[in-house]
VMD Tcl script that builds the backbone (N, CA, C; Angstrom):
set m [mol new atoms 327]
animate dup $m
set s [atomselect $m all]
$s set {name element resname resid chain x y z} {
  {N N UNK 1 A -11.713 -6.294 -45.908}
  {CA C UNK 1 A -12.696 -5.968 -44.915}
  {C C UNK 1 A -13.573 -4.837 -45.432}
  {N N UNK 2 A -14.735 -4.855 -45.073}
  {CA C UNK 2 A -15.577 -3.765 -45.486}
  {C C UNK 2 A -15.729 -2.838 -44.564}
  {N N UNK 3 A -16.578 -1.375 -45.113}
  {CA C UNK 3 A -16.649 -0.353 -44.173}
  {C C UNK 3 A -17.047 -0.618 -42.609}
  {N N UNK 4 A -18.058 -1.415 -43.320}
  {CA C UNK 4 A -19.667 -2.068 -42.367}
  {C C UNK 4 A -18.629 -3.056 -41.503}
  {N N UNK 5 A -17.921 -3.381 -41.349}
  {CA C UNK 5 A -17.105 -4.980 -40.284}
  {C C UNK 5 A -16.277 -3.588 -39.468}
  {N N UNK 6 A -15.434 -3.130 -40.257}
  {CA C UNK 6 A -14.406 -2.324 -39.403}
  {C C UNK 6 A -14.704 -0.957 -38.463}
  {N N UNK 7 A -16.746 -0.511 -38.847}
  {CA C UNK 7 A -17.679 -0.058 -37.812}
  {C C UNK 7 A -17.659 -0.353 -36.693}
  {N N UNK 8 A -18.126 -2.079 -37.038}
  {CA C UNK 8 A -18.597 -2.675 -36.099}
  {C C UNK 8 A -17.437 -3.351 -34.814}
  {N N UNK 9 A -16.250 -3.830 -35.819}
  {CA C UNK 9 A -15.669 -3.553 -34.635}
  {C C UNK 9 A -14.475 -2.810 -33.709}
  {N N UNK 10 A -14.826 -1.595 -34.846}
  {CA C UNK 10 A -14.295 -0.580 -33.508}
  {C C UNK 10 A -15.696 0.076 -32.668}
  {N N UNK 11 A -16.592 0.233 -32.788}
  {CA C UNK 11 A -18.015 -0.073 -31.711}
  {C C UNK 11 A -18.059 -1.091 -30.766}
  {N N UNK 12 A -17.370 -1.897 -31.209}
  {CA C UNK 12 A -16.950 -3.043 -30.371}
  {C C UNK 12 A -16.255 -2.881 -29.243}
  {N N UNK 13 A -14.859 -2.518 -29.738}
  {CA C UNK 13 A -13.919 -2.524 -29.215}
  {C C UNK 13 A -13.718 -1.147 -27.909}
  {N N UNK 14 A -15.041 0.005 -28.463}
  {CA C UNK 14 A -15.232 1.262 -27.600}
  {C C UNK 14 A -16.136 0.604 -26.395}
  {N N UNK 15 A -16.957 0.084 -27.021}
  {CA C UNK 15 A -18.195 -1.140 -25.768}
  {C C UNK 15 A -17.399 -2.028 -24.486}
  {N N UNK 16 A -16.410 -2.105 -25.289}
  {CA C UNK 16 A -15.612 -3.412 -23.991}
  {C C UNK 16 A -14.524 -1.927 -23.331}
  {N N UNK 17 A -13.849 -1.098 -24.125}
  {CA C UNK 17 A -13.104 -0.511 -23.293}
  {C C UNK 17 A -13.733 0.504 -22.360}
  {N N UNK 18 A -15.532 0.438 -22.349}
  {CA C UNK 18 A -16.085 1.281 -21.468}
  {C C UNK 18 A -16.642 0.126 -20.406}
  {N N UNK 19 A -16.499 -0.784 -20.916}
  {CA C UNK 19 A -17.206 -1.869 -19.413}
  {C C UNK 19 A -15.841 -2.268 -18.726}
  {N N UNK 20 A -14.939 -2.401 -19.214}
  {CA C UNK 20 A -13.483 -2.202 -18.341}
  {C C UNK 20 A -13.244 -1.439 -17.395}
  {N N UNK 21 A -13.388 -0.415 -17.847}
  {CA C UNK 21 A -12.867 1.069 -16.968}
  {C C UNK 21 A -14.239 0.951 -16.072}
  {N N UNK 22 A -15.839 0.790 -16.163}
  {CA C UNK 22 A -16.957 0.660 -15.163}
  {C C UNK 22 A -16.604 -0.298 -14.619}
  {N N UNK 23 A -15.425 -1.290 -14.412}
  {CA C UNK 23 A -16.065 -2.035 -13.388}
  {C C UNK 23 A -15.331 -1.935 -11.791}
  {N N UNK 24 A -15.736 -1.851 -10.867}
  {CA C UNK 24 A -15.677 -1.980 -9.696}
  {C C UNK 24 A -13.749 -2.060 -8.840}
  {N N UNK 25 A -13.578 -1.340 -8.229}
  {CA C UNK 25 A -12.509 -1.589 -7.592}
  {C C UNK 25 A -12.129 -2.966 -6.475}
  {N N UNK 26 A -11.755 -3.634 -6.826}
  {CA C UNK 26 A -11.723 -5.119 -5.666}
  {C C UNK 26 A -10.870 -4.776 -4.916}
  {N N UNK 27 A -10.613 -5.049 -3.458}
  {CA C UNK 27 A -10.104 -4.742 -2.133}
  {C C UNK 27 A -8.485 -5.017 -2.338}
  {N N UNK 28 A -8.410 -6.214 -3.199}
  {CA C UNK 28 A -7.166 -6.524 -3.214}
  {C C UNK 28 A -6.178 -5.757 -3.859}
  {N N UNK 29 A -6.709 -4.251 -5.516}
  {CA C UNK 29 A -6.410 -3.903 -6.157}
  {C C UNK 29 A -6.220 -2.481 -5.305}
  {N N UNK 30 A -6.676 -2.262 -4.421}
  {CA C UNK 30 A -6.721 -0.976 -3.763}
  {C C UNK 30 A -5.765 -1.163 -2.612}
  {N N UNK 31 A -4.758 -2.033 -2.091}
  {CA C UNK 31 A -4.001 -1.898 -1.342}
  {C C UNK 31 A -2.534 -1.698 -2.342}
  {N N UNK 32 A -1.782 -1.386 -1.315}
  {CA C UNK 32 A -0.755 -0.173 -1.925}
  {C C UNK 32 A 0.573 -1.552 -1.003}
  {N N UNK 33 A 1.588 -1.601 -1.722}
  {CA C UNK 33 A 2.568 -2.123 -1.096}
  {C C UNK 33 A 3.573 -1.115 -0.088}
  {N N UNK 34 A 4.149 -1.192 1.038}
  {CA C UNK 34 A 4.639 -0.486 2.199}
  {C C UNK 34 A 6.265 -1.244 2.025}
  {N N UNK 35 A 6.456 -0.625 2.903}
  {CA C UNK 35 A 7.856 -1.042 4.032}
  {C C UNK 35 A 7.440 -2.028 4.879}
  {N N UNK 36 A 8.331 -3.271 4.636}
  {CA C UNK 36 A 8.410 -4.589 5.691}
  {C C UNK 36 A 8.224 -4.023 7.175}
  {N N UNK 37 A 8.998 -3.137 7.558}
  {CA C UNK 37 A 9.278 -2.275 8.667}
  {C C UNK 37 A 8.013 -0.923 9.084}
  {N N UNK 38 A 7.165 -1.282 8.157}
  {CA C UNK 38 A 5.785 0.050 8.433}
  {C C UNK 38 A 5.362 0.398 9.961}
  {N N UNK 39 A 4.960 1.399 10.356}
  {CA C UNK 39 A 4.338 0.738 11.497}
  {C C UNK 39 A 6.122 1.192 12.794}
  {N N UNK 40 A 5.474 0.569 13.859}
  {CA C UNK 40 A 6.136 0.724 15.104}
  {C C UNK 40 A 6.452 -0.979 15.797}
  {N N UNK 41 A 7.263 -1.091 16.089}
  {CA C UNK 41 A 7.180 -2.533 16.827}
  {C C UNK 41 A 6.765 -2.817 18.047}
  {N N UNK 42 A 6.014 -4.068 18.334}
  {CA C UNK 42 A 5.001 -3.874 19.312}
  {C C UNK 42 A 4.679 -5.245 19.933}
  {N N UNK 43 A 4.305 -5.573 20.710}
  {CA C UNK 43 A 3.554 -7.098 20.725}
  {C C UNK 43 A 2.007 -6.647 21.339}
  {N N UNK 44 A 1.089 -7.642 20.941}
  {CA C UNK 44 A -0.170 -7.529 21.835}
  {C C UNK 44 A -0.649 -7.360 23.188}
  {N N UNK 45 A 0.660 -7.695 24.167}
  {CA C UNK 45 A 0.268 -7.040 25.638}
  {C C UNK 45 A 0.797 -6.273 26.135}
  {N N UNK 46 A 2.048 -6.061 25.193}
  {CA C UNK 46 A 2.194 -3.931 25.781}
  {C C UNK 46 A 2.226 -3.063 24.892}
  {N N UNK 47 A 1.016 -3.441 23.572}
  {CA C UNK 47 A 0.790 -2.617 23.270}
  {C C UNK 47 A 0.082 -1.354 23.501}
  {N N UNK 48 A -0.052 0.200 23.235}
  {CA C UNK 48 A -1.186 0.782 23.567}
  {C C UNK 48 A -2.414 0.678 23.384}
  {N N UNK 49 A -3.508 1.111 23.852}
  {CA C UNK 49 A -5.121 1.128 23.830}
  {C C UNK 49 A -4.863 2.332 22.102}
  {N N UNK 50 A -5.818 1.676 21.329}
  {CA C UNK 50 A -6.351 2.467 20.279}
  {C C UNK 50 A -5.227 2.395 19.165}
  {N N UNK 51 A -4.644 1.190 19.149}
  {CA C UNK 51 A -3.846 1.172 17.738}
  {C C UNK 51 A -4.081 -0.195 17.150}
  {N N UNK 52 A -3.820 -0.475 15.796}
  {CA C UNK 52 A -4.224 -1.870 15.695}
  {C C UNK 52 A -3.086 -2.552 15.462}
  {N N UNK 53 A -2.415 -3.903 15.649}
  {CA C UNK 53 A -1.666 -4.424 15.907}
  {C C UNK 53 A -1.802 -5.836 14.976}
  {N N UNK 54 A -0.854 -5.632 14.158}
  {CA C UNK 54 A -0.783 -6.571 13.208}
  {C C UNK 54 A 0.221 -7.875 13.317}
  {N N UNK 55 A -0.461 -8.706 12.819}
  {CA C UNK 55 A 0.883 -10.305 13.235}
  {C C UNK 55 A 0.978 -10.795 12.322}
  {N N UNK 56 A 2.186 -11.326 11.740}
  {CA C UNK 56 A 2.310 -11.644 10.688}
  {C C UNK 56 A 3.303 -12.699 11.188}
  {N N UNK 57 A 2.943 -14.207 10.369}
  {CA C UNK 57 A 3.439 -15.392 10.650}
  {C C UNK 57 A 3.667 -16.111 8.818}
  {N N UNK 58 A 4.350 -16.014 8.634}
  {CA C UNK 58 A 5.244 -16.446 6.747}
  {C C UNK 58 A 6.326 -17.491 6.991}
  {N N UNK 59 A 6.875 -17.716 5.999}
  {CA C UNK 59 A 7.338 -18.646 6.048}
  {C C UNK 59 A 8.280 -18.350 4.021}
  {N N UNK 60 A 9.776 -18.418 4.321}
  {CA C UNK 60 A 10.651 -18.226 3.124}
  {C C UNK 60 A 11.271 -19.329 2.817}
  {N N UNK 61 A 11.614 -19.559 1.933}
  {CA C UNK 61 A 13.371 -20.505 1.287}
  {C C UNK 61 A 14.212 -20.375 1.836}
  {N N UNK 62 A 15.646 -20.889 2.360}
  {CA C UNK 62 A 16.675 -20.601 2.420}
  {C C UNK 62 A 17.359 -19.656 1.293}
  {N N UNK 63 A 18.045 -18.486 1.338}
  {CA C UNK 63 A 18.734 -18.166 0.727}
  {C C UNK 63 A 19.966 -18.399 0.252}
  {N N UNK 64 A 20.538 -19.494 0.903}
  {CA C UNK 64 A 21.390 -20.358 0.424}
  {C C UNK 64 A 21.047 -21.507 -0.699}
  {N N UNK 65 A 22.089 -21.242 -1.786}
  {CA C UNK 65 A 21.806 -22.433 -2.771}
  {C C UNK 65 A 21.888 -23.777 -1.862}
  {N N UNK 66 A 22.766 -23.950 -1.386}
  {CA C UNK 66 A 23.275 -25.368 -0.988}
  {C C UNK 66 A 22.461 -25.594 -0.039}
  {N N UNK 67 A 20.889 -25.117 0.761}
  {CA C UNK 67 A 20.270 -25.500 1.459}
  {C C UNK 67 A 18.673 -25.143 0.758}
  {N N UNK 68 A 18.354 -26.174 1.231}
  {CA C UNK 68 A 16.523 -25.923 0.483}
  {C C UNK 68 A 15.472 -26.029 1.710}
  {N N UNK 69 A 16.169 -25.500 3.095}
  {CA C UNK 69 A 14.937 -25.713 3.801}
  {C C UNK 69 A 14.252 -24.312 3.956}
  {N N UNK 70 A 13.301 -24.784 4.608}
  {CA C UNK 70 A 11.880 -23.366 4.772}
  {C C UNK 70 A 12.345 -22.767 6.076}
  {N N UNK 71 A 12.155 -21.478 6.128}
  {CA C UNK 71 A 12.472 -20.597 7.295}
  {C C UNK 71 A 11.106 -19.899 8.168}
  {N N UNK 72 A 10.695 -20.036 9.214}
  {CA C UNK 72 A 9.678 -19.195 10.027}
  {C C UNK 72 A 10.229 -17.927 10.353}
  {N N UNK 73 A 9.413 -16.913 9.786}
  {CA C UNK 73 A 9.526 -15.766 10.146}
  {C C UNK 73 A 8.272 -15.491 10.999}
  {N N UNK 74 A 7.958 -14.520 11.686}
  {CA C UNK 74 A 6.975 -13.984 12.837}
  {C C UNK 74 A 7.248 -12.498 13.004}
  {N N UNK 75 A 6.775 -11.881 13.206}
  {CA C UNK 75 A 7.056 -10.270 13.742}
  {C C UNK 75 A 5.394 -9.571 14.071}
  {N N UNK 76 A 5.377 -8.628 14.557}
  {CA C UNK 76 A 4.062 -8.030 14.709}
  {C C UNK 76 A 4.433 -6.252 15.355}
  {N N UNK 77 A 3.754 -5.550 14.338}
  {CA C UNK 77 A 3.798 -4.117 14.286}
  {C C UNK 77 A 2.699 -3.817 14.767}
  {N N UNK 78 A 2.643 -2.140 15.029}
  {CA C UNK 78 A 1.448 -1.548 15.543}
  {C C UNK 78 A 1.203 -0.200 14.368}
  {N N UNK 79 A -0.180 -0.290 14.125}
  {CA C UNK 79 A -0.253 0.714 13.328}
  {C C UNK 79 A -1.748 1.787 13.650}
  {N N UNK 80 A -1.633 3.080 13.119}
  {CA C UNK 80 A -2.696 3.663 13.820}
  {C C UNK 80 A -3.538 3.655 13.344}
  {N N UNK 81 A -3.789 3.367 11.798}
  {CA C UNK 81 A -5.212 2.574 11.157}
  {C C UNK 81 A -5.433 1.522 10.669}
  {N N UNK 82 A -6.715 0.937 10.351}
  {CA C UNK 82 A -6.778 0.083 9.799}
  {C C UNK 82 A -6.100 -0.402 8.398}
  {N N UNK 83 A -6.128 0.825 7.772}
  {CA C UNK 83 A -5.734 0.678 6.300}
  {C C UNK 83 A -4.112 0.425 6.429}
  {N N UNK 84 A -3.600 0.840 7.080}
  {CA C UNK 84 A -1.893 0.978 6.767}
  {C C UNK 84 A -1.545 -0.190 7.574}
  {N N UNK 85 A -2.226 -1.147 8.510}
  {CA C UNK 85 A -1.886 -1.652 8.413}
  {C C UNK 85 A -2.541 -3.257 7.701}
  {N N UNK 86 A -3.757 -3.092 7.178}
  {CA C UNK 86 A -3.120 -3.786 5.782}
  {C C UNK 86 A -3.030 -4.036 4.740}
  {N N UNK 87 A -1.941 -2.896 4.411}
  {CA C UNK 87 A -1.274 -2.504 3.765}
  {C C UNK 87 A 0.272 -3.327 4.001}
  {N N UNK 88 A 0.129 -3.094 5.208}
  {CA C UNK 88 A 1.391 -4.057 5.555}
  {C C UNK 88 A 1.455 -5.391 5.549}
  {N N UNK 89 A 0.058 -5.788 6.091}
  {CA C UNK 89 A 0.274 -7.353 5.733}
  {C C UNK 89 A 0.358 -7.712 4.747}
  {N N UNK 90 A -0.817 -7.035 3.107}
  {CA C UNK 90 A -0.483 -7.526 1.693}
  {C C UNK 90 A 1.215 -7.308 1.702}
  {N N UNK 91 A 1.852 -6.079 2.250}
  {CA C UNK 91 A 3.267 -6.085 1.893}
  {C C UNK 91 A 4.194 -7.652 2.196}
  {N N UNK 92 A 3.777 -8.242 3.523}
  {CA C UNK 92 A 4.228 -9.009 3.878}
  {C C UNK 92 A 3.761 -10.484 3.111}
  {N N UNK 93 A 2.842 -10.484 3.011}
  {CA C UNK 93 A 2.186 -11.526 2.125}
  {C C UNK 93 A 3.075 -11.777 0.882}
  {N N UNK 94 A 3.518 -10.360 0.023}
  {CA C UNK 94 A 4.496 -10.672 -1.143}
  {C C UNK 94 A 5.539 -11.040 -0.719}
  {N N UNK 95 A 6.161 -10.534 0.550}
  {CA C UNK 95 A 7.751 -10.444 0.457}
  {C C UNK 95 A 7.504 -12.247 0.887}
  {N N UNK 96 A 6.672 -12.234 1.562}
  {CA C UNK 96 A 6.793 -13.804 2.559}
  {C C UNK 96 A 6.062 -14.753 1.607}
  {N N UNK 97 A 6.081 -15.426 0.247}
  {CA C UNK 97 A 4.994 -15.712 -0.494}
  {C C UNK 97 A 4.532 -17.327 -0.345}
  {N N UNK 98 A 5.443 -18.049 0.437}
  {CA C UNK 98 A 4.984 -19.583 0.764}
  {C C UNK 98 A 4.016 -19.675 1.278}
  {N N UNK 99 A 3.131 -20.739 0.700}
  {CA C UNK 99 A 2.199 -21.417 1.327}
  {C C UNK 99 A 1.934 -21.664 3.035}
  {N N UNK 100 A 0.484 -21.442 3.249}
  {CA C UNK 100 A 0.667 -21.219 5.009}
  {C C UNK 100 A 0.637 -19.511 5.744}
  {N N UNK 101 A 1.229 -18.914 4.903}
  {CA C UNK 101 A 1.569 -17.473 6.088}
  {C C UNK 101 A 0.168 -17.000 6.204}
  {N N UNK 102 A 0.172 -16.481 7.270}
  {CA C UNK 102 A -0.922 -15.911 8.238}
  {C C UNK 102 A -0.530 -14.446 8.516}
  {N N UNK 103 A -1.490 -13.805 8.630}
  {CA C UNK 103 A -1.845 -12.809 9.003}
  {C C UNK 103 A -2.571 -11.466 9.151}
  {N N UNK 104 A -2.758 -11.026 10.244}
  {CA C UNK 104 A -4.348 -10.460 10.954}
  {C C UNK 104 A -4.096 -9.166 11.536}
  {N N UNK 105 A -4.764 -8.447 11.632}
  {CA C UNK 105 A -4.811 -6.880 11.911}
  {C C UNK 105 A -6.069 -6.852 13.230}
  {N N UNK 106 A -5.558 -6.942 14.344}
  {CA C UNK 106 A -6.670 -6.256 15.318}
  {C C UNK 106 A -6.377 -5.080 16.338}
  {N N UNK 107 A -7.642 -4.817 16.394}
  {CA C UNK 107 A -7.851 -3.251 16.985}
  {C C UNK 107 A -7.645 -3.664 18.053}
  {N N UNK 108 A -6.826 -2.874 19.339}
  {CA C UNK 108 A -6.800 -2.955 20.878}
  {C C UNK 108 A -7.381 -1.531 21.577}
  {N N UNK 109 A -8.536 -2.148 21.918}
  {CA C UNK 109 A -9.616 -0.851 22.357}
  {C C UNK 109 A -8.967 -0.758 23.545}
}
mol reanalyze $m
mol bondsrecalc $m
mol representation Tube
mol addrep $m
């Protein structure tokens, strides 16, 4: 290799590791994984005014070898911001990872 190639591509290689680090934070990379349990337990009509109330509807494997059916899980927490709680749903999204699960974060003014 010559001087002139092994310039060029470590110039190279400084060019891409500065458009890496510039680019943009995506929503999905900025949530933080929680506790299954985050939050307060709650349902939507007795919950309080001014918290947001998250529902989460997933769906797991059996944890039994000798059975292969799918399990419905459901639960719904209350949390006092937007962010934490979701935070909780990406949490729930991993723990719960089958196809189908749902879930939504709304504010109760």
């Amino acid at each position: 290799m010559t001087a002139g190639t092994t310039a060029f591509r470590a110039a190279l290689a400084a060019a891409f590791a500065l458009s890496v680090t510039a680019l943009p934070v995506t929503q999905a990379s900025a949530r933080t994984l929680t506790s299954i349990k985050a939050g307060e337990r709650c349902s939507w009509p007795y919950a309080p005014a001014g918290v947001y109330v998250g529902h989460f509807l997933g769906y797991e494997e059996s944890k039994f070898v000798s059975d292969d059916s799918i399990r419905q899980f459901t639960t719904q927490r209350c949390f006092r911001s937007a962010k934490d709680c979701d935070n909780w749903l990406y949490t729930m999204q991993s723990a719960y990872p089958i196809a189908g699960s749902q879930g939504r974060c709304r504010y109760k003014g």
